[in-house]
C-alpha positions, 0 to 999 in steps of 0.5 A: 493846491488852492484855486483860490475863490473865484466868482463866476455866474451873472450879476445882476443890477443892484438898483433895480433890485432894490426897487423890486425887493421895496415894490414887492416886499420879496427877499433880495435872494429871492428876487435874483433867485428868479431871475436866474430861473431858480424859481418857477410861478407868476411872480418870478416871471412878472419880476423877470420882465419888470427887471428887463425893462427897468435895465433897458430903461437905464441903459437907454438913459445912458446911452443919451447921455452919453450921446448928449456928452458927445455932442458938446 
């Protein structure tokens, strides 16, 4: 019997960890590896909240846009 692959656990916003892995030089795996809590220090922190701000950042743009659109 096969279960086949199935994908679970979190994604994360690729955008926002490409500008982290292109402002700090750190893996891409590293940075979602601190994200996930994987890795402990000042920088997996410093990288946990800057990518909390960039996401409510861009949901915040979204979401006027959207707003804006319904407006029309």
């Amino acid at each position: 019997m096969n279960k086949g692959n199935q994908k679970t656990g979190k994604y994360y916003h690729e955008d926002v960890i490409r500008i982290l892995h292109e402002k700090y030089g750190y893996t891409k795996d590293y940075i979602r590896k601190s994200l996930r809590g994987d890795r402990v220090g000042i920088m997996p922190d410093r990288i946990k909240k800057e990518y909390n701000q960039m996401v409510a950042a861009s949901q915040k743009a979204v979401q006027e846009v959207a707003n804006q659109q319904s407006h029309l």
